[in-house]
C-alpha positions in Angstrom: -26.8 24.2 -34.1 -23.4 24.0 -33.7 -23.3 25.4 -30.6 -26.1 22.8 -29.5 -23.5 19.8 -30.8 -20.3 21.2 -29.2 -22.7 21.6 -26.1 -24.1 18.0 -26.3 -20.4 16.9 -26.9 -18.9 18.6 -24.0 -21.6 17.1 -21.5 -21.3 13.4 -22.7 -17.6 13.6 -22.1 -17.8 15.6 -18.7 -20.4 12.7 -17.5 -17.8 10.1 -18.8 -15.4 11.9 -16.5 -17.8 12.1 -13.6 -18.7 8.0 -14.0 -15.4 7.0 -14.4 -14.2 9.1 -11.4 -17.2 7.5 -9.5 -16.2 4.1 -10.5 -18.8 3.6 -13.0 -16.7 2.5 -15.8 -20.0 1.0 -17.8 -21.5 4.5 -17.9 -18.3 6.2 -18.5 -17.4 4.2 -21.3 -20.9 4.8 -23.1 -20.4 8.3 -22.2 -16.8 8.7 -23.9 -18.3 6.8 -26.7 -21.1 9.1 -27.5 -18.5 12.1 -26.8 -16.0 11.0 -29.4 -18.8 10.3 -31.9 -20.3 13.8 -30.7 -16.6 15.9 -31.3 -16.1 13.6 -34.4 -19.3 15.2 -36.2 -17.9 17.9 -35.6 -14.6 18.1 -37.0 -13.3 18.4 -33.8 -10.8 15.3 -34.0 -8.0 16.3 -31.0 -11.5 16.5 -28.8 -12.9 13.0 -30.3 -9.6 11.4 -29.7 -9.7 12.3 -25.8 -12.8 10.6 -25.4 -11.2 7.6 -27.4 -8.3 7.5 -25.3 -10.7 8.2 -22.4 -12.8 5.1 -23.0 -9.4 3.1 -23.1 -8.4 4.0 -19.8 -11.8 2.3 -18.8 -11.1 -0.6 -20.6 -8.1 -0.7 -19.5 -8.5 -0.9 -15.9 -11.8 -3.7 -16.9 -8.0 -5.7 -18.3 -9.7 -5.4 -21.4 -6.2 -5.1 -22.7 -6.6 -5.7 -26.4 -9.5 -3.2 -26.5 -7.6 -0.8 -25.1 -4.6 -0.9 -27.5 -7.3 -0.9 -30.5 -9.0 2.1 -28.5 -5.4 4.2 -27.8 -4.4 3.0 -32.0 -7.7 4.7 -32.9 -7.1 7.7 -30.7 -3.4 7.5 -31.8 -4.6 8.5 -35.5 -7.1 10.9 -34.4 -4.6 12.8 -32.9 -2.6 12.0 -36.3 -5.1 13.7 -38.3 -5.8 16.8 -35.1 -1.8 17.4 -36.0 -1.3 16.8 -31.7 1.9 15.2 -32.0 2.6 15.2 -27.9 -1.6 13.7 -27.1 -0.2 11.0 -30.3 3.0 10.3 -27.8 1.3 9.9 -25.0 -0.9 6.8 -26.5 2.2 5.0 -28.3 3.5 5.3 -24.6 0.1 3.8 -23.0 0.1 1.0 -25.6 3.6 0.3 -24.7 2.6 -0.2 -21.2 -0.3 -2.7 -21.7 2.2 -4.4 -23.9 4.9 -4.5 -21.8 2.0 -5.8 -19.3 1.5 -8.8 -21.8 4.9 -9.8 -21.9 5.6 -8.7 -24.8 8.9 -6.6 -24.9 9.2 -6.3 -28.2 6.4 -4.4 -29.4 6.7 -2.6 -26.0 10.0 -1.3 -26.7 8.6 -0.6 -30.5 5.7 2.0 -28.8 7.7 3.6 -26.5 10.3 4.6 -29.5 7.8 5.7 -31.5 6.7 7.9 -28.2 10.3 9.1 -28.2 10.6 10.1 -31.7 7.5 12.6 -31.0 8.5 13.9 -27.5 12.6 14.4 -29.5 10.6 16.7 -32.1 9.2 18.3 -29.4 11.9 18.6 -27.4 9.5 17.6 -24.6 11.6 16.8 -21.3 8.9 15.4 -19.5 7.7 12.8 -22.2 11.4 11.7 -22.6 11.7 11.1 -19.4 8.7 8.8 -19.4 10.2 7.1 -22.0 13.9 6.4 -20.6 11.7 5.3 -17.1 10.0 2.7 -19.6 12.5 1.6 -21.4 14.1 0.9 -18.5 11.6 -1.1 -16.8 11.9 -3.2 -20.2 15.5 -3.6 -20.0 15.0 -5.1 -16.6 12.6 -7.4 -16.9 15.1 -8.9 -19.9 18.1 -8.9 -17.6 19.5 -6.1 -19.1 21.0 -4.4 -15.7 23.6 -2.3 -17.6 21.3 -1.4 -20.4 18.1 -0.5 -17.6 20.8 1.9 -15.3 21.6 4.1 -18.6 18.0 4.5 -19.5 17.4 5.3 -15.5 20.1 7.9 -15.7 18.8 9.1 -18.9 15.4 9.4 -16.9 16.7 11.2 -14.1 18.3 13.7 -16.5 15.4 14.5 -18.4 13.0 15.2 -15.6 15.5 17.3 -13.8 15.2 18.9 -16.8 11.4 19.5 -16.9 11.6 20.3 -13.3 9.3 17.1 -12.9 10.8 16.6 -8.9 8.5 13.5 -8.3 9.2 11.2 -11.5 12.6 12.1 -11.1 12.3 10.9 -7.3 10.5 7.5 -9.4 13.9 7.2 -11.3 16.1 7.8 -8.9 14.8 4.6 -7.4 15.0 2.8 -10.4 18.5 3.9 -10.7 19.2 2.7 -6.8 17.4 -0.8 -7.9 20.4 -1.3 -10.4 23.3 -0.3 -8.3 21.7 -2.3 -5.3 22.0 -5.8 -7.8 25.4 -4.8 -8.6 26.3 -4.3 -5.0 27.1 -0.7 -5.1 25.2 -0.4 -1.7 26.5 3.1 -1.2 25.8 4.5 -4.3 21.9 2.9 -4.0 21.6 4.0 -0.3 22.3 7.5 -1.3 19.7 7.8 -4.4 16.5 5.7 -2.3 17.8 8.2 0.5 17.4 11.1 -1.9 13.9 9.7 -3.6 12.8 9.8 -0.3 13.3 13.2 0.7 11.3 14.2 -1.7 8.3 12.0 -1.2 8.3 13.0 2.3 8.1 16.9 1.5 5.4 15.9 -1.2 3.4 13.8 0.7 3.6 10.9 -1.6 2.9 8.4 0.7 3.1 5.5 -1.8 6.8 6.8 -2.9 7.7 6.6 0.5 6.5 2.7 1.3 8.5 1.8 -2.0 11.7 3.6 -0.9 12.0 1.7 2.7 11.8 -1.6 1.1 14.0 -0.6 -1.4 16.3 0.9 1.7 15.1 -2.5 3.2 16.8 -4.7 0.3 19.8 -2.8 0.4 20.4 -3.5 4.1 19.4 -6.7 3.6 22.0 -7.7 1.0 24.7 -6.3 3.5 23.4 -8.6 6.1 22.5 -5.3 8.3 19.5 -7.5 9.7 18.4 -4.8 12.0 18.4 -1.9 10.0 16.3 -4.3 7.3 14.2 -5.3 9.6 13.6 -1.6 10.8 12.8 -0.5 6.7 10.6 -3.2 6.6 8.5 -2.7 9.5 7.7 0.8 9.0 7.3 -0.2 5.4 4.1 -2.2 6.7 3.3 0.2 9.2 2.5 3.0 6.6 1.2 0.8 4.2 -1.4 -0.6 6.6 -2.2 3.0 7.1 -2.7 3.6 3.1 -4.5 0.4 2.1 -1.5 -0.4 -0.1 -1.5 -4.2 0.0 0.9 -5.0 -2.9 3.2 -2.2 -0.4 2.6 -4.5 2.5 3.2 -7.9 0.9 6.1 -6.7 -0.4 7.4 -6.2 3.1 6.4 -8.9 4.4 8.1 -11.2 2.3 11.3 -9.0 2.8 10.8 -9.7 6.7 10.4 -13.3 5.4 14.0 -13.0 4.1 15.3 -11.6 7.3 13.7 -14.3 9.3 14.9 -16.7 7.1 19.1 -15.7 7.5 18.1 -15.8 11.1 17.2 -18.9 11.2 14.0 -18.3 12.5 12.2 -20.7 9.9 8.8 -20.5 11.2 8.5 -16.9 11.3 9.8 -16.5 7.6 7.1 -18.5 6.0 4.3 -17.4 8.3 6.0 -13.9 6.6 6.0 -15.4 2.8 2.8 -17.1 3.3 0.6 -13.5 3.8 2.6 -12.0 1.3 2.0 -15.1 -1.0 -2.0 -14.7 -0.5 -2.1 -10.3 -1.3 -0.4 -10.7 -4.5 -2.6 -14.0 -5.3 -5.5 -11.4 -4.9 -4.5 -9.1 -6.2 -3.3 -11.2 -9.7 -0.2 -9.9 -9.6 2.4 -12.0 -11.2 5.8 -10.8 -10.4 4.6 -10.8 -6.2 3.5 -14.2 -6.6 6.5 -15.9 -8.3 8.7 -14.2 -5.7 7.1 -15.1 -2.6 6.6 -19.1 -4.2 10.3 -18.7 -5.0 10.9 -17.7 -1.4 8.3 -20.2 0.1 10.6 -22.8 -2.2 13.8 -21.7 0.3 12.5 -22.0 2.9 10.8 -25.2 2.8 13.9 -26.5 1.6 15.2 -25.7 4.9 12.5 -27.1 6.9 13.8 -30.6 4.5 10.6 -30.7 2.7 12.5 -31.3 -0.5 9.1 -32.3 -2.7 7.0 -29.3 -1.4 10.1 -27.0 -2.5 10.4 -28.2 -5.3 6.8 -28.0 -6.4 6.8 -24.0 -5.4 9.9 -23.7 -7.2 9.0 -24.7 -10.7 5.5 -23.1 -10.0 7.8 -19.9 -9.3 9.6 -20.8 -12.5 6.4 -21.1 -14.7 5.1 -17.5 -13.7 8.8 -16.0 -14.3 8.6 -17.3 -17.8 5.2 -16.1 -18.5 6.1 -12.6 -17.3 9.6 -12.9 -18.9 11.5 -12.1 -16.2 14.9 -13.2 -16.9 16.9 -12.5 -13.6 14.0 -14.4 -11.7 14.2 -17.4 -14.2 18.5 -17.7 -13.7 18.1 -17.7 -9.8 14.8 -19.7 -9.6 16.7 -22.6 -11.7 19.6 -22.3 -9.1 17.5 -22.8 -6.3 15.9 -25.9 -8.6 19.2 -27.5 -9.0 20.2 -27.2 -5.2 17.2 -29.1 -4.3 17.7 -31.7 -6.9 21.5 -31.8 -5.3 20.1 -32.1 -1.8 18.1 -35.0 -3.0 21.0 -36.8 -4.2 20.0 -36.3 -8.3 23.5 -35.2 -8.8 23.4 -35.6 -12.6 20.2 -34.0 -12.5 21.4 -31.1 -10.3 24.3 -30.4 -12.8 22.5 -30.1 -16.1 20.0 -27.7 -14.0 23.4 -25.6 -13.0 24.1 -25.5 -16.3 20.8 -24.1 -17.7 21.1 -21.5 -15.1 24.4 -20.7 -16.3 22.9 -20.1 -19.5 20.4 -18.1 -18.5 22.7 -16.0 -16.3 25.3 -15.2 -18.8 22.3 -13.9 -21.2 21.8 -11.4 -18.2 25.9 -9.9 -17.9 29.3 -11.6 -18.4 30.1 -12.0 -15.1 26.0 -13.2 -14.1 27.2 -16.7 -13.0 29.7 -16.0 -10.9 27.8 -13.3 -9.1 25.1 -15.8 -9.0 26.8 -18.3 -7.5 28.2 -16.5 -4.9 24.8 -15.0 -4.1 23.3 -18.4 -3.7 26.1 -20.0 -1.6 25.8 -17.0 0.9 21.9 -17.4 0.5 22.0 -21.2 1.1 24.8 -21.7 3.1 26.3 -24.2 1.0 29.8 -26.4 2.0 32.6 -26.7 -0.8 31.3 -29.1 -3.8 33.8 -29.8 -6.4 30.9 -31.1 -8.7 29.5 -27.6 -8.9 30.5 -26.8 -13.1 32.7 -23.7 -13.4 31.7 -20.5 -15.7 
């Protein structure tokens, strides 16, 4: 008879599989359910808690994200109970994702330390590197640049210690995101250049889209409009090839940028517009605040200071939603240069000085980089009204 159940058990869960790899996730989900009641009959509680955390990953990609962190806590305590202290990691890790998803750092940053504690007992390189990754990612999206680049570091140690080639390839980029914003263009050139050497011999065809723009960006900030424009292109050349849209929008709104320092105003928000409609359908929040921050510049240059300014705060609203700090301080900015060029001078000034305040919760020396990023980026003549750090 027990045979028969462990039988029954293994089936339910293997169709679950099957479904879900079919893209029946309504099927799959009954499946896992059945499974993990199945295994749980049993005794067999490190088995019921895969088909738990199984049925989560289907809810998961359904964005039935508060059913999926009840499903990965119920898993989590199965795999409490099944002693499987690394299977227990790996769900504090997943719940940390759909929470960092949500915006909410906090309890993101809460999971993913509770994930490190476990993978530290285990002295599990790999899990501590997914960790480090994560916690940078948070650290980021709170400004945190010089907080993010240890944790990126710390990533790249750990999966050079697990021998983990590709997620240390994922760091490394990470890593040459940070030294890109703080304008060590060298330094970043070398680590995309490195990440991408090892995408290309692995194939990883999505690693290597996400490397050019990030080789893209880093031309771009030098003003090496040729080279950009070169990283970007073949950027949407091989994302064309893979179906990657978010890959493509991506590069299209860096070609935006491009056109934009050229001067070449209609090309740059024909550019920003496409990129504006992928991520719009493909809900993603980050893409879209970007490219209305973008579409924000460049109207402003076309002189259509209302229409600017309504993409700008729209921009703004999304940044806040998604706590994204360094997007807030330079979408403000741009808010309070439109407000100057419409002659609301004492309106323009307090809006300077909120993005002061948000910039120098990001580093010490935020506003004065920020400033001189958005006079090269708008092209701005001397204003002694402008408030000092």
């Amino acid at each position: 008879m027990a045979t028969q159940d462990k039988t029954a058990a293994e089936m339910r869960l293997q169709a679950g599989i099957d479904a879900y790899n079919d893209g029946n996730l309504e099927a799959a989900a009954d499946a896992f359910v059945e499974a993990e009641k199945l295994f749980q009959q049993m005794g067999d509680l490190k088995r019921a808690g895969d088909s738990r955390s199984m049925l989560a990953d289907v809810q998961r990609e359904n964005n039935l994200v508060e059913q999926a962190i009840t499903s990965y806590q119920r898993a989590m305590r199965l795999y409490r109970e099944a002693h499987r202290p690394l299977n227990e990691a790996y769900t504090f890790l997943a719940i940390g994702h759909l929470e960092r998803q949500q915006a909410h750092l906090d309890r993101a940053q809460e999971a993913y330390q509770n994930a490190q504690q476990l993978y530290a007992a285990q002295d599990n390189a790999q899990g501590l590197g997914n960790v480090a990754l994560a916690l940078g990612h948070i650290e980021l999206q709170r400004g945190n640049t010089a907080r993010a680049t240890a944790y990126y570091q710390q990533a790249v140690t750990y999966f050079d210690k697990a021998h983990d080639t590709i997620n240390e390839a994922d760091a490394r980029r990470g890593l040459a995101d940070m030294q890109r914003l703080a304008r060590q263009f060298d330094e970043a050139a070398a680590n995309y250049q490195r990440a991408l050497e090892v995408y290309q011999a692995n194939r990883d065809l999505f690693g290597i889209v996400d490397t050019l723009l990030g080789l893209g960006r880093v031309y771009l900030d030098q003003r090496r409009l040729d080279e950009s424009t070169n990283m970007f292109s073949e950027a949407v050349k091989e994302a064309l090839a893979l179906e990657y849209d978010l890959g493509e929008a991506d590069a299209n709104l860096g070609l935006s940028e491009v056109a934009l320092l050229r001067g070449r105003v209609d090309q740059a928000l024909t550019s920003a517009q496409m990129a504006l409609q992928t991520y719009t359908d493909q809900h993603n929040a980050l893409g879209t605040a970007n490219a209305n921050r973008l579409l924000g510049e460049i109207n402003m240059r076309r002189g259509q200071l209302s229409y600017a300014s309504s993409t700008m705060e729209r921009a703004l609203r999304t940044y806040k939603s998604i706590a994204y700090r360094i997007g807030q301080a330079e979408t403000t900015f741009g808010l309070g240069e439109i407000q100057r060029r419409r002659g609301l001078l004492s309106t323009a000034i307090a809006t300077y000085n909120e993005a002061r305040t948000l910039a120098n919760k990001l580093q010490n020396d935020s506003w004065v980089k920020l400033r001189g990023w958005q006079r090269q980026r708008y092209a701005w003549p001397a204003w002694p009204s402008l408030p000092d750090a």
